[in-house]
Structure formats: structure tokens, C-alpha cells
VODOKE-120830 format. One record per residue: residue number from 0; residue in one letter; y, x, z of N, C-alpha, C, O in turn. Coordinates in steps of 0.02 Angstrom, whole numbers, always signed. Example, Ala and Ser with C-alpha at 12.3 -4.5 7.8 and 13.67 -1.06 7.14 Angstrom:
<rs>
+-----+---+--------+--------+--------+--------+--------+--------+--------+--------+--------+--------+--------+--------+
!   k ! r !    n.y !    n.x !    n.z !   ca.y !   ca.x !   ca.z !    c.y !    c.x !    c.z !    o.y !    o.x !    o.z !
+-----+---+--------+--------+--------+--------+--------+--------+--------+--------+--------+--------+--------+--------+
!   0 ! A !   -284 !   +660 !   +390 !   -225 !   +615 !   +390 !   -165 !   +660 !   +390 !   -166 !   +712 !   +423 !
!   1 ! S !   -112 !   +642 !   +354 !    -53 !   +684 !   +357 !     +2 !   +645 !   +394 !    +57 !   +670 !   +402 !
+-----+---+--------+--------+--------+--------+--------+--------+--------+--------+--------+--------+--------+--------+
</rs>
This chain:
<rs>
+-----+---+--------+--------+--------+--------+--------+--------+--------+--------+--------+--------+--------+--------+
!   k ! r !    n.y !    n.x !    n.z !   ca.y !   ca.x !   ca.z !    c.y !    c.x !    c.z !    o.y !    o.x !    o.z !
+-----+---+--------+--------+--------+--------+--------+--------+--------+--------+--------+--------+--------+--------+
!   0 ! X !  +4574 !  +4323 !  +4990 !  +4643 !  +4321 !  +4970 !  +4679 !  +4382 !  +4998 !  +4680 !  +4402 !  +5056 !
!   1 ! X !  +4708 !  +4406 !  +4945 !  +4739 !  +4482 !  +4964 !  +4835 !  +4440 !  +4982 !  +4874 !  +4410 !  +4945 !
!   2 ! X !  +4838 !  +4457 !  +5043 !  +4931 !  +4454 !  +5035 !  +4976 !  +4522 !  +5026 !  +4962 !  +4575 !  +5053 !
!   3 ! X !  +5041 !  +4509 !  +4978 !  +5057 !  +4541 !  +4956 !  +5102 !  +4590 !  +5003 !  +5117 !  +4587 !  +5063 !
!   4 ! X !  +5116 !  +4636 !  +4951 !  +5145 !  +4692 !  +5014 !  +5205 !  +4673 !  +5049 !  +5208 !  +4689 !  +5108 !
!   5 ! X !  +5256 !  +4641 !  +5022 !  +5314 !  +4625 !  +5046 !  +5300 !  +4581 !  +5119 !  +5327 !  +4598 !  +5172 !
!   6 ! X !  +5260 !  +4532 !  +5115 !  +5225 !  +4485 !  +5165 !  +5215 !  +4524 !  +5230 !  +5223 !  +4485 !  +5278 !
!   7 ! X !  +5200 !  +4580 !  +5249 !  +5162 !  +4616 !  +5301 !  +5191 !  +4682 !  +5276 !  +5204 !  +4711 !  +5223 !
!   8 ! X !  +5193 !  +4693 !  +5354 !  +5213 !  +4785 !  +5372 !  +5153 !  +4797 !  +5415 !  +5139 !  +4778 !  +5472 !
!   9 ! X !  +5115 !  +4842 !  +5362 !  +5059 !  +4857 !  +5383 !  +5040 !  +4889 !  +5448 !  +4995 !  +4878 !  +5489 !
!  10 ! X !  +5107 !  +4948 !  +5442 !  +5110 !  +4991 !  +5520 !  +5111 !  +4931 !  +5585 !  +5080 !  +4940 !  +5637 !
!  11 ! X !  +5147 !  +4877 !  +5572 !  +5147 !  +4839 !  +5609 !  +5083 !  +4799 !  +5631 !  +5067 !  +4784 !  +5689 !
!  12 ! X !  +5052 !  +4786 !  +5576 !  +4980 !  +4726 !  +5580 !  +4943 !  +4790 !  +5598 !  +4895 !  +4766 !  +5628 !
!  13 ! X !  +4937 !  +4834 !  +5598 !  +4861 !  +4888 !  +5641 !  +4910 !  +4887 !  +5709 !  +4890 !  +4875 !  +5766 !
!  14 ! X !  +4962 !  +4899 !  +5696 !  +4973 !  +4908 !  +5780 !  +4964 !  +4873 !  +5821 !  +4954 !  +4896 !  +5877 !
!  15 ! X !  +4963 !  +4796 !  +5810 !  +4957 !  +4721 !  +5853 !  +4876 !  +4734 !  +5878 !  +4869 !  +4701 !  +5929 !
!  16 ! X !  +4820 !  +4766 !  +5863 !  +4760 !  +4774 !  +5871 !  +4713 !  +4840 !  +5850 !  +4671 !  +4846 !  +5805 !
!  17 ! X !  +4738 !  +4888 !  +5899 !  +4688 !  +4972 !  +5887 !  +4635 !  +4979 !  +5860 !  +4619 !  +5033 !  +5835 !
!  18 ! X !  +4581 !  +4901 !  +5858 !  +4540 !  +4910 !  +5826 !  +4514 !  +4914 !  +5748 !  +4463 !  +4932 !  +5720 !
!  19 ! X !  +4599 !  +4876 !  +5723 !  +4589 !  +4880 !  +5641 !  +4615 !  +4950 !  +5621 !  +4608 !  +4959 !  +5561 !
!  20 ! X !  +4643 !  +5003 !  +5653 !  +4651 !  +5055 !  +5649 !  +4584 !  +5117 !  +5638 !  +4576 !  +5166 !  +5601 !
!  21 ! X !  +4546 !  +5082 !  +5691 !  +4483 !  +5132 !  +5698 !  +4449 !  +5110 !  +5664 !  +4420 !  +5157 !  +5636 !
!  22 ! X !  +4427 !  +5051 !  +5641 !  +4382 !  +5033 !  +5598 !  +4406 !  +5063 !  +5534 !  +4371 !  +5085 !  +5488 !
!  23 ! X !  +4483 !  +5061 !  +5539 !  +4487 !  +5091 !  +5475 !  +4478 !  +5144 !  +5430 !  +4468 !  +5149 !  +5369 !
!  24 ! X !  +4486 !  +5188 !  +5487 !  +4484 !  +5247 !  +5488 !  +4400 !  +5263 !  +5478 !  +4387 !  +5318 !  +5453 !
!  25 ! X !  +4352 !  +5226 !  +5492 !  +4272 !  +5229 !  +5502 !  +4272 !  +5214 !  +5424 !  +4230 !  +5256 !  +5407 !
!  26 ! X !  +4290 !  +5185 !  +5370 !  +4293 !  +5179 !  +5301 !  +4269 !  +5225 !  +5281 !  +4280 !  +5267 !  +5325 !
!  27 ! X !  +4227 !  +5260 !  +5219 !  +4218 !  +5266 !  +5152 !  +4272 !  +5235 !  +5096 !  +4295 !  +5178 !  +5100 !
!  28 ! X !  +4290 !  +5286 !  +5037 !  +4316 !  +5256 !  +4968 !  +4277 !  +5243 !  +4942 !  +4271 !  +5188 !  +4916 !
!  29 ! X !  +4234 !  +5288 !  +4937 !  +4151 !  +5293 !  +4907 !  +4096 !  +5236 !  +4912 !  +4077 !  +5186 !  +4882 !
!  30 ! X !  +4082 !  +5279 !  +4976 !  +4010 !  +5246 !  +4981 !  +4015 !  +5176 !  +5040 !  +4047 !  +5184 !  +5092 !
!  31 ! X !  +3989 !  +5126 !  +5029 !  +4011 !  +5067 !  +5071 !  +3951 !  +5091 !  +5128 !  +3904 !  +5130 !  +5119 !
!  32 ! X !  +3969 !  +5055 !  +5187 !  +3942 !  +5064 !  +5270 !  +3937 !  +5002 !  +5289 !  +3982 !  +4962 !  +5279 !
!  33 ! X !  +3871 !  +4983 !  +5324 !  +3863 !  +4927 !  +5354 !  +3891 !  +4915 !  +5418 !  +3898 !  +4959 !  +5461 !
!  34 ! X !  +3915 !  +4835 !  +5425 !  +3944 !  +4809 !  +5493 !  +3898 !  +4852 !  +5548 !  +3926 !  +4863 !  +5602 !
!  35 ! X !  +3843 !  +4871 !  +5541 !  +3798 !  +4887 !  +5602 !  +3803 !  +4960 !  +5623 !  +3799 !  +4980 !  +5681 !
!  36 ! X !  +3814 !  +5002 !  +5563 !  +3850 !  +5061 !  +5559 !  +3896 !  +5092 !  +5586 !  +3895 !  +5141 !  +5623 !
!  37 ! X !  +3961 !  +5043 !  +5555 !  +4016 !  +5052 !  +5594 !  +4029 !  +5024 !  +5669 !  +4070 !  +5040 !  +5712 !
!  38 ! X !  +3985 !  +4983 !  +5669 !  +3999 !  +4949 !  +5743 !  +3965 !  +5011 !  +5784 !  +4006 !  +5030 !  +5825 !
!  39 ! X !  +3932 !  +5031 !  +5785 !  +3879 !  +5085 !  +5820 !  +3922 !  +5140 !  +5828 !  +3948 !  +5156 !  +5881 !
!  40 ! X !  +3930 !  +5171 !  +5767 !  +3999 !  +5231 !  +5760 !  +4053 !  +5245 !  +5822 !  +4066 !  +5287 !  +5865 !
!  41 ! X !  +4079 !  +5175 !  +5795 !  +4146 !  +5146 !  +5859 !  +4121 !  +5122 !  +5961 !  +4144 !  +5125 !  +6018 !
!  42 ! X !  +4068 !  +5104 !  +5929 !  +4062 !  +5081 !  +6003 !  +4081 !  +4998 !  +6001 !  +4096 !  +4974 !  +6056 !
!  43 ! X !  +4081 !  +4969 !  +5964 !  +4101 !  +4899 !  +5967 !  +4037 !  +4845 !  +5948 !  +3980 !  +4864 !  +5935 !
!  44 ! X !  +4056 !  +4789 !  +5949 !  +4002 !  +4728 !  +5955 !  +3985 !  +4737 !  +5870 !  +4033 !  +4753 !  +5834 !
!  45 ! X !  +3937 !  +4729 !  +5848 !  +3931 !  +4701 !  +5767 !  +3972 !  +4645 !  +5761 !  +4023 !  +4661 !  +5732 !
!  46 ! X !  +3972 !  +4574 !  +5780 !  +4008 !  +4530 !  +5792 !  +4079 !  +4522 !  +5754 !  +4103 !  +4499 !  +5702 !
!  47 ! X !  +4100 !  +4570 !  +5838 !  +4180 !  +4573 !  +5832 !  +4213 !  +4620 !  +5776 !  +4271 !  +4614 !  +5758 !
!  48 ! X !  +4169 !  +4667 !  +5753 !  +4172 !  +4730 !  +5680 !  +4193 !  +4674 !  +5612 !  +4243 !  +4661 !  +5578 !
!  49 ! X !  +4132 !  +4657 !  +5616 !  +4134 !  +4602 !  +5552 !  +4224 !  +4537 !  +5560 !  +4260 !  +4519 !  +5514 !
!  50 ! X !  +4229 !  +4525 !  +5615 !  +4263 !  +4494 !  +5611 !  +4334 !  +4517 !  +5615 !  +4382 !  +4481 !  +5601 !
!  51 ! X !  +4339 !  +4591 !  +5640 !  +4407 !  +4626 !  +5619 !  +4425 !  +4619 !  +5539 !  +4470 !  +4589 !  +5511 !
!  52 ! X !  +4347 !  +4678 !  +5504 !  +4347 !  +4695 !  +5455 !  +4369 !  +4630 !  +5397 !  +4414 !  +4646 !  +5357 !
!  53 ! X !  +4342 !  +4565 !  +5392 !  +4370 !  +4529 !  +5370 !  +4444 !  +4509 !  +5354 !  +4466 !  +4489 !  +5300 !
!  54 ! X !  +4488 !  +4523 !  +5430 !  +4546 !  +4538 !  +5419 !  +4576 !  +4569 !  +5409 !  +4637 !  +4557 !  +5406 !
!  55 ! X !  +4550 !  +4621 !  +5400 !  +4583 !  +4702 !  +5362 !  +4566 !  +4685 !  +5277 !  +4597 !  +4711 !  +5232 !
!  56 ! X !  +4530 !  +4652 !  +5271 !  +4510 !  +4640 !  +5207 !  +4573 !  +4577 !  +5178 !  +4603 !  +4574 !  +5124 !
!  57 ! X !  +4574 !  +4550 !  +5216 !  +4641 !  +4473 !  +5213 !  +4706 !  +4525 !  +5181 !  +4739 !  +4511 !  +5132 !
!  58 ! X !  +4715 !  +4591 !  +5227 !  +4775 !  +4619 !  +5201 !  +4768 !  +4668 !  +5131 !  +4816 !  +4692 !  +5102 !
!  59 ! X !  +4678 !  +4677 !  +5105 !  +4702 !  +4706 !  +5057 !  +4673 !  +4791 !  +5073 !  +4671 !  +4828 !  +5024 !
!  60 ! X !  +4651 !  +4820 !  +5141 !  +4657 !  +4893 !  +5168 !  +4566 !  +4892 !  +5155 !  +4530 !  +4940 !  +5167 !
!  61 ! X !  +4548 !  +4840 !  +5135 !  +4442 !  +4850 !  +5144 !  +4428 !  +4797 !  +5089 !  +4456 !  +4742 !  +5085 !
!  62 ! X !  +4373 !  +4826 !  +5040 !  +4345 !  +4781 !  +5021 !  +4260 !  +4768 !  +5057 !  +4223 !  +4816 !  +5070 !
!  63 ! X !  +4241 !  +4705 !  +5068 !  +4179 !  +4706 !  +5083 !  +4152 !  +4668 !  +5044 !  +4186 !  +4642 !  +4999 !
!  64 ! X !  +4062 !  +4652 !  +5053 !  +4031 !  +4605 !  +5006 !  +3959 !  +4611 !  +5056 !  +3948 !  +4654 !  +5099 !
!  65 ! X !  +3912 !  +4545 !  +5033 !  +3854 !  +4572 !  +5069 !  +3819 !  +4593 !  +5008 !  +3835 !  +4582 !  +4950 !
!  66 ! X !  +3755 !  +4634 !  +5037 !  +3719 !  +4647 !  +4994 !  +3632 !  +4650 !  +5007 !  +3602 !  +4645 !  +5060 !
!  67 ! X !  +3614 !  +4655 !  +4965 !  +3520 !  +4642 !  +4986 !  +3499 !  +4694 !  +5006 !  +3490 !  +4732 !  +4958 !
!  68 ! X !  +3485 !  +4721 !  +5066 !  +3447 !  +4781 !  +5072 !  +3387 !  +4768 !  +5116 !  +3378 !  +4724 !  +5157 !
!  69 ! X !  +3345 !  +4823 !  +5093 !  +3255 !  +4781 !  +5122 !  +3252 !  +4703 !  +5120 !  +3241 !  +4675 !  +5174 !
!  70 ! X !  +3258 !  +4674 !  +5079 !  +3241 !  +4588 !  +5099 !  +3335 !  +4562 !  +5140 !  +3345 !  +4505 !  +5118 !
!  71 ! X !  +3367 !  +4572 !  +5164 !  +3393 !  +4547 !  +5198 !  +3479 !  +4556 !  +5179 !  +3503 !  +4607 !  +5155 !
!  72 ! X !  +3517 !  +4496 !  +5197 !  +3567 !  +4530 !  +5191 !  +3606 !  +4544 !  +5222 !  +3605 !  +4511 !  +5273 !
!  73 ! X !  +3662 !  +4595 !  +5218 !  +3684 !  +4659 !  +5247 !  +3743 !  +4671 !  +5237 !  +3743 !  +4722 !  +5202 !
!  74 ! X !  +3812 !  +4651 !  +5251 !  +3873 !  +4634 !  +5276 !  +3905 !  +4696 !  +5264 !  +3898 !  +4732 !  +5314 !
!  75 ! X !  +3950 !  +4734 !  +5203 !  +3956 !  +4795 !  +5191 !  +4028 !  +4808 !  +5185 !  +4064 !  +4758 !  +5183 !
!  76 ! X !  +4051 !  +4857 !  +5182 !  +4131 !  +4876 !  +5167 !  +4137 !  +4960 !  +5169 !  +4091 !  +4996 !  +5188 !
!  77 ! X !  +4192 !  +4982 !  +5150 !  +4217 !  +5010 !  +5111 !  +4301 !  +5008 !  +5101 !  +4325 !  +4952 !  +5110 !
!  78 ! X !  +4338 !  +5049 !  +5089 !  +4396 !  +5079 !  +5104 !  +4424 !  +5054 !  +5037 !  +4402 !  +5078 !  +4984 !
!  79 ! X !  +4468 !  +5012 !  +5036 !  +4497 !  +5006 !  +4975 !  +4553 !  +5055 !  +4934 !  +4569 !  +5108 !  +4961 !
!  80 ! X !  +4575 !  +5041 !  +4886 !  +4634 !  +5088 !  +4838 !  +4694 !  +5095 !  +4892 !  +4722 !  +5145 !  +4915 !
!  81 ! X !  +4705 !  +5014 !  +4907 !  +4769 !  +5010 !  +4961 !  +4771 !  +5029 !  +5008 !  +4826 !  +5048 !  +5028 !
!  82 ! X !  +4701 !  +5035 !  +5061 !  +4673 !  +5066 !  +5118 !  +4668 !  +5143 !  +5107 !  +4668 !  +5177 !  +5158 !
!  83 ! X !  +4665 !  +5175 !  +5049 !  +4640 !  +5242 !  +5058 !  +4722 !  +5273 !  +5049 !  +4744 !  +5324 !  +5075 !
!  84 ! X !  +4756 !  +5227 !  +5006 !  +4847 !  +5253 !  +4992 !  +4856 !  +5261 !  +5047 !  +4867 !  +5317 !  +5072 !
!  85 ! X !  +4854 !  +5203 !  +5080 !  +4905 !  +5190 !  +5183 !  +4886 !  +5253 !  +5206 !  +4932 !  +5293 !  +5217 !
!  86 ! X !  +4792 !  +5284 !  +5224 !  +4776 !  +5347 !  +5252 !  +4808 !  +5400 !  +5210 !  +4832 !  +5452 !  +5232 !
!  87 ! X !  +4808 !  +5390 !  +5180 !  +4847 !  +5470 !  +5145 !  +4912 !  +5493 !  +5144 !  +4931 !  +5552 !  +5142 !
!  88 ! X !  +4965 !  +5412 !  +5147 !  +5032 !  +5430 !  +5160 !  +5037 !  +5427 !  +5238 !  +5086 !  +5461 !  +5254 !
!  89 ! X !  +5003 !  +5398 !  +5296 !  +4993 !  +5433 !  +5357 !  +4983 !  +5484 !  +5377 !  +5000 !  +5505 !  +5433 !
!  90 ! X !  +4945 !  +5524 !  +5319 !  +4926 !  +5596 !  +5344 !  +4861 !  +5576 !  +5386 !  +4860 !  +5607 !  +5440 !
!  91 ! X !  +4809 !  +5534 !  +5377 !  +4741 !  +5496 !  +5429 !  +4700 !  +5561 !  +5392 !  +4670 !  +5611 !  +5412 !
!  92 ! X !  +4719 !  +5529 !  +5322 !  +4658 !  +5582 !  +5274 !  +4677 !  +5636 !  +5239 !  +4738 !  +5646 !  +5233 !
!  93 ! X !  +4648 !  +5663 !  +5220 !  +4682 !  +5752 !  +5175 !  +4691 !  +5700 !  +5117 !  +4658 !  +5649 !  +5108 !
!  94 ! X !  +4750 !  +5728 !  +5072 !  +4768 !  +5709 !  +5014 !  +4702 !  +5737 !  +4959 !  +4689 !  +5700 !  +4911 !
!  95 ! X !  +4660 !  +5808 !  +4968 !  +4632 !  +5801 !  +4912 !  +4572 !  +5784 !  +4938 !  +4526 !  +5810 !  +4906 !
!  96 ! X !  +4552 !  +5748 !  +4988 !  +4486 !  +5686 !  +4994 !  +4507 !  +5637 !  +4948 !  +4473 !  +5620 !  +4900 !
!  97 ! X !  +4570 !  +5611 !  +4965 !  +4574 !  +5538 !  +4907 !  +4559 !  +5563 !  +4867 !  +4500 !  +5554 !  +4852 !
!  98 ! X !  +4607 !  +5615 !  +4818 !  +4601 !  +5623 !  +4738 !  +4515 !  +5656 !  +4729 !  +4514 !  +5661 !  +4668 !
!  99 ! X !  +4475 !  +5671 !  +4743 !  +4432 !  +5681 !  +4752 !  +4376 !  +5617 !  +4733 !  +4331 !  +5618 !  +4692 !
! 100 ! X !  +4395 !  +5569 !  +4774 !  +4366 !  +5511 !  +4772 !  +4375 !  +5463 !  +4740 !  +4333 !  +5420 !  +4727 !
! 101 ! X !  +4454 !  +5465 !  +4716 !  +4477 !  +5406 !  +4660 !  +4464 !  +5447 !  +4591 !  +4489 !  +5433 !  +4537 !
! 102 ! X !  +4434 !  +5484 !  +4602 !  +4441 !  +5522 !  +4503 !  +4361 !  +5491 !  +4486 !  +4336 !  +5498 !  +4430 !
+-----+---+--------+--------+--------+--------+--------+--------+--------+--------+--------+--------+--------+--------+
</rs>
């Protein structure tokens, strides 16, 4: 369930917890990254990754899904449309990475 924008001030919901910031920032538009990936990247638990990322996903900033890789499955995400807007009107990401990636 995505909540809508009016519902949440986003600057506000990353600020309550640094870690949905950095995770966020650890995103792909592109290419999706596994919980084990990003947890490694950051320095954080797999665990507690997955269970941020979920809630970054609640607001709409990540999409994830699992998926089958070698036999098993594999807990994935990826930077959403709404997630890659927020980095770009922050100034997180260069403006022509997005357009780059949304074309």
C-alpha cells in the first residue's frame, strides 16, 4: 500500500530514521539490488535492511519483489519513479542520471 503524498512529508519520515535515507540513497532506478547487497554496502544487518526497505516501500520511495535466483529466493528492490523524483529535487542525484534512466 502506497500512502499518498499529502499524508506524509517525506523530508520528515527519512529524517525520524538515517537509515531510510542511506538505504535510499544505495537504490538503483534500473537495475534492482539484493537485501544482502545493500546491507553489505551500508554496513547494516540483512534483517534490519529488509525491514527498513519495506517501509520505504509503504511510502512509495522503493519498489521491491522477491525473485528466484540460483534456486532460491532473493528479496530485491530498486528505486522507484517517486524515490528517484525526491533524489533529484534534493540534489542526492545528478538530474541527467534520472533522465537517463527514466527514458
Amino acid at each position: 500500500m502506497i500512502l499518498p503524498d499529502e499524508r506524509i512529508n517525506i523530508d520528515l519520515y527519512l529524517a525520524e530514521d538515517e537509515r531510510r535515507l542511506e538505504i535510499l540513497k544505495a537504490l538503483d532506478f534500473e537495475k534492482r539490488k539484493s537485501v544482502r547487497e545493500i546491507a553489505r554496502t551500508l554496513g547494516f544487518f540483512v534483517d534490519e535492511t529488509e525491514i527498513v526497505l519495506k517501509d520505504i516501500e509503504a511510502v512509495g520511495l522503493a519498489d521491491t519483489r522477491e525473485e528466484l535466483k540460483k534456486g532460491k529466493l532473493t528479496y530485491m528492490a530498486r528505486l522507484s519513479t517517486r524515490g528517484l523524483r525526491y533524489l533529484k529535487e534534493k540534489g542526492i542525484i545528478a538530474e541527467e542520471a534520472g533522465e537517463a534512466e527514466s527514458s
